[in-house]
C-alpha positions, 0 to 999 in steps of 0.5 A: 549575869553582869554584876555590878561593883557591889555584886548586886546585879545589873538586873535589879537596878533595871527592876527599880528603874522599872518600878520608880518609871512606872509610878511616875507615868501613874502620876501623869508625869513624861518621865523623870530626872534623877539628880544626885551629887557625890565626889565626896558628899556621901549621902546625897549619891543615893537616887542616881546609885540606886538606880544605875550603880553609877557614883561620881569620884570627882568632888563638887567644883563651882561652875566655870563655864564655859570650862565645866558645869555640874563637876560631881553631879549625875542626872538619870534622864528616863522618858516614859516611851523610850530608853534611859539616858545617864549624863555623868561628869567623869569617866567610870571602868564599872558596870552601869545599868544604862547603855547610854551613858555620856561623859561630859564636862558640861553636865548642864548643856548635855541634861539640856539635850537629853531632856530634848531628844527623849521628848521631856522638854515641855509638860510635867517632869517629876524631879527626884533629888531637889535637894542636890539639884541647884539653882543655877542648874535649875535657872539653865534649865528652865531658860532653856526649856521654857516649858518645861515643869518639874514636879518634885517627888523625892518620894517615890525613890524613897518608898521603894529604897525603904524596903532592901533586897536580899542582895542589899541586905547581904551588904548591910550585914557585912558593913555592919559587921566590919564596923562592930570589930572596929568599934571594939578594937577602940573600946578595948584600947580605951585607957587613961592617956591615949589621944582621942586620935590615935583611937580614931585612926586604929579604927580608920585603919581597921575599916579602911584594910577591910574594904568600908568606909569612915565617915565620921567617929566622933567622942562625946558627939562634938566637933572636930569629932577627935582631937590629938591633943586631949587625952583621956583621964581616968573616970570620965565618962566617954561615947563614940559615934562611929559612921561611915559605909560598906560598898555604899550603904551606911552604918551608924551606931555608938557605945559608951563607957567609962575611962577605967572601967569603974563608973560612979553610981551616978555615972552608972545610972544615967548608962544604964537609963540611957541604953534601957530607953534604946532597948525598950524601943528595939523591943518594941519594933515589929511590923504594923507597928506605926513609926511615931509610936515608936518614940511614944515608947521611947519617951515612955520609958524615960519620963518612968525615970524621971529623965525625960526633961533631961534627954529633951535638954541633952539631945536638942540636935536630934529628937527622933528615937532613930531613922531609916537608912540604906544609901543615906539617911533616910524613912522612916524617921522615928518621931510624931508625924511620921506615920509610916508602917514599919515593915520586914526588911526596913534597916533601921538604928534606935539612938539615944543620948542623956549627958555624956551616955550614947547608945545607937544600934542598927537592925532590920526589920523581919517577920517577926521582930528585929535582927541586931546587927551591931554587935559590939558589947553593950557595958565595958565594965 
């Protein structure tokens, strides 16, 4: 059986080629390109990796032709009558679930033949990754091929990344296991003194010995994320946000706590509300559920506290009660207007912040409730 470097096999990318192929030819399209970027973009790699295994280690260059295009970019060409075609920008000692892979510093040029050879040079093309896909790629195309009309329908990858397999879900577990370690390596070293750096960097090594990635840890979710110069007082009230993957699938979660371990009953109150409201709503999945009433129970539980107001101040960059994720961010998303049904194998993280409170916790979705992944302990007092 060939593997791919996740050990998810070779054969299940086929399965979702298969899958996303056939939902397009039901819309009326030729076929379909997949457009991804990532040499460093972490979560926009997601489409063409889904379907092939395939991820670009060079980071993104301006174009300079004649001398390249496209530099950490990829692009999954696949026809509706015929075999798919994989044009990538740096050479790969993995396993891909093409067989026509080619290699090329003219990422641009060599879409442009592809597009031709498989007969998808004219007529309807469904685009998946508009958003990495970009303008002067898009301009060259459509210079070159006139009549050719891309549909986008980010949609049909995203449907079916919702829902993880086995092998996806194995992965998940791990990653988020590895991180939960971490997370508590930090809070245990929490004290009056220590930098906010020298936290971050325990848990990058910790992470990056056991094999994951760092994304990003950030303290009181601002930027930059740590600073080497501030050290910790005692009786602050802190939170850590800490993201990153496990062999491409992300976690994403945040504990908070109080330098010194003894918190204010002010301090306390708005810990505890803070991380009720992220319980209430975790208890509340299960699937039929639809995901916007999942913010109804969020918003429920706060404005009973009287801290409704207060999280709508505090937390202004993200409204929603929480997201999807696999290979990025992803649906659903857990505020009004989202009317996707929730379902067993989903990944998903319920957040909330009032002040300088965070609590996030990352779960799948099962027949009959939630597995909570993220594991490190909820109070530090």
């Amino acid at each position: 059986m060939r593997m791919s470097v996740s050990n998810i096999p070779i054969s299940e990318f086929k399965e979702r080629q298969r899958r996303a192929l056939e939902e397009a030819v039901r819309r009326g399209f030729k076929g379909l390109l997949v457009w991804s970027r990532s040499g460093a973009t972490y979560d926009r790699h997601m489409n063409v990796m889904y379907l092939t295994n395939y991820y670009s280690p060079f980071p993104y260059l301006p174009d300079f032709p004649p001398h390249w295009t496209g530099r950490g970019h990829s692009a999954l060409i696949m026809p509706a009558d015929g075999e798919p075609v994989l044009v990538v920008d740096e050479t790969f000692d993995f396993e891909v679930a093409v067989e026509d892979v080619r290699v090329t510093r003219d990422v641009f040029g060599e879409l442009v033949k592809a597009l031709r050879e498989k007969r998808l040079d004219r007529g309807a093309v469904g685009l998946v990754g508009a958003d990495t896909f970009p303008v002067t790629a898009y301009e060259y195309v459509r210079k070159e091929l006139p009549e050719l009309r891309f549909v986008w329908c980010d949609d049909i990858l995203e449907d079916l990344r919702m829902i993880k397999s086995e092998n996806e879900l194995r992965i998940i577990r791990k990653g988020c296991e590895l991180a939960s370690k971490a997370m508590k390596t930090l809070f245990e070293s929490i004290s009056p003194g220590r930098t906010e750096a020298e936290l971050a960097a325990d848990v990058y090594e910790e992470l990056v010995e056991a094999g994951a990635e760092v994304y990003m840890v950030t303290f009181n979710f601002k930027y930059p994320p740590y600073s080497a110069e501030r050290r910790f007082r005692k009786g602050e009230m802190v939170n850590v946000d800490l993201w990153g993957a496990y062999k491409g699938y992300i976690y994403d979660f945040s504990r908070t706590t109080v330098v010194g371990a003894e918190p204010t009953r002010e301090q306390e109150e708005i810990i505890e509300v803070t991380l009720g409201s992220v319980q209430a709503v975790i208890e509340a999945v299960k699937p039929g559920v639809i995901a916007e009433e999942l913010e109804k129970v969020g918003n429920e539980y706060l404005k009973e506290r009287g801290y409704l107001e207060r999280r709508e101040e505090d937390f202004l960059d993200f409204q929603a009660w929480g997201h999807g994720m696999g290979l990025s961010f992803e649906k659903p998303w857990l505020i009004s207007g989202d009317k996707t049904v929730i379902r067993p194998g989903m990944y998903l993280a319920v957040e909330n912040a009032i002040g300088d409170a965070m609590f996030e916790d990352d779960f799948i979705v099962t027949e009959k409730g939630v597995e909570v992944l993220t594991t490190t302990p909820l109070r530090w007092w």
